[in-house]
C-alpha positions in Angstrom: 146.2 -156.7 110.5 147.0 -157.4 114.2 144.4 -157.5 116.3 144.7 -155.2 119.4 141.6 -155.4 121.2 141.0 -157.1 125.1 137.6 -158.4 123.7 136.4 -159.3 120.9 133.5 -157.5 119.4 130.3 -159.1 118.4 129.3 -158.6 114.6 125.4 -156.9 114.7 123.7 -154.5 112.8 121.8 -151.9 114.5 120.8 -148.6 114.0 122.2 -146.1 116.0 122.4 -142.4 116.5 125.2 -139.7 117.5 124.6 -136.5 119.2 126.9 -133.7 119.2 126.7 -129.8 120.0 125.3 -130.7 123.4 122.5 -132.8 121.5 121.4 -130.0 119.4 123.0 -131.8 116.3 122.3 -135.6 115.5 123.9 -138.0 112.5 122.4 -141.7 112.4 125.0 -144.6 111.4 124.7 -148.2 111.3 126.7 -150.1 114.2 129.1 -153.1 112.4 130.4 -154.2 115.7 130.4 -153.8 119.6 131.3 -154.5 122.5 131.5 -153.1 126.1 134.9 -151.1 124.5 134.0 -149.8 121.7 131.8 -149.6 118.4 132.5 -149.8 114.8 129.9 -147.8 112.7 129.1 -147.3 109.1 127.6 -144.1 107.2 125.2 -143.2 104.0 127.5 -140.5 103.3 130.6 -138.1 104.0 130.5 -135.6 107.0 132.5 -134.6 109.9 131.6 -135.8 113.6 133.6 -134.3 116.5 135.9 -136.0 118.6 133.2 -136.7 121.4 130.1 -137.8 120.8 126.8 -139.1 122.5 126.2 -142.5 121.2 122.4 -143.5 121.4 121.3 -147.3 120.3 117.6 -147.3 120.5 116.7 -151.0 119.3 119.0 -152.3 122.5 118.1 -149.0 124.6 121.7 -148.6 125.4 123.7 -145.0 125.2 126.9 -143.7 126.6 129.7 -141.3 125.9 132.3 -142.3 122.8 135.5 -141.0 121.3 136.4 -141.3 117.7 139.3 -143.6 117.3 139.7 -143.3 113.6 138.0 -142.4 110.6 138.0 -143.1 106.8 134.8 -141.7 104.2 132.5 -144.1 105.4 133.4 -145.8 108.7 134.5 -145.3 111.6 135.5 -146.7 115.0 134.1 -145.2 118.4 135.9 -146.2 121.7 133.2 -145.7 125.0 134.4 -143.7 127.7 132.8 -145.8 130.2 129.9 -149.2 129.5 127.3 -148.6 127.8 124.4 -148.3 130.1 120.7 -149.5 130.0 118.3 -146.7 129.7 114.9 -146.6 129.8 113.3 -145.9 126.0 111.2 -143.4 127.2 113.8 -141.5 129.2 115.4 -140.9 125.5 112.3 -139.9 123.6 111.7 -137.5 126.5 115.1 -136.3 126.5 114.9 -135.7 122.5 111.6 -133.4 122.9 113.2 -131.7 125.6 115.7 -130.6 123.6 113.5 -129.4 120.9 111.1 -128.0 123.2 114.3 -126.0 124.8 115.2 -125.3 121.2 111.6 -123.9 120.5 111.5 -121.7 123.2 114.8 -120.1 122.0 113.6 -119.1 118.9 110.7 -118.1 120.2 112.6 -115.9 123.3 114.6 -114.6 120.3 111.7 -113.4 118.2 110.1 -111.7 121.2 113.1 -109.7 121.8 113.1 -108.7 118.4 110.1 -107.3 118.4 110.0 -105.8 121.5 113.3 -104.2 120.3 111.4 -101.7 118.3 
């Protein structure tokens, strides 16, 4: 196989997390390889991702925006729209209950309305 990339990746294994559906949705995977480019990530099992994807490594505190390059059953390569950038870890854990306090209140706005509807 030729190799077509500007840098070469360095091989790590880290546990990492895509976010999809505007975060509501959330698949962990296991990064192989990475560099400032791009990502090659493994799965426990078969599932569709989207195209685009939020890409979230919590050990290095480092997330971005990604693009799935290709895919076979249990790998795939991810191609970052821009570098990774540095986050704060607690600027992710608050984002995350954010979204599940957002999430929350839906339901609960949805139930109101329901019985109020009566």
């Amino acid at each position: 196989m030729v190799e077509r990339r500007r840098v070469q990746r360095e091989p790590v294994y880290y546990g990492a997390t895509l976010a999809y559906n505007t975060r509501a949705s959330t698949t962990t995977c296991i990064v192989k390889n990475l560099n400032e480019y791009g990502a090659k990530i493994q799965f426990s099992g078969t599932f569709t991702i989207p195209d685009e994807v939020d890409f979230v490594v919590d050990r290095k505190h480092l997330s971005g925006k990604a693009h799935l390059v290709w895919r076979d059953e249990t790998a795939a390569g991810l191609m970052f729209n821009a570098p990774l950038q540095q986050e704060d870890p607690a600027s992710i854990d608050w984002q995350r209950r954010l979204q599940a306090a957002e999430r929350t209140n839906q339901q609960l706005r949805a139930r109101i309305e329901r019985l109020t509807s009566d």
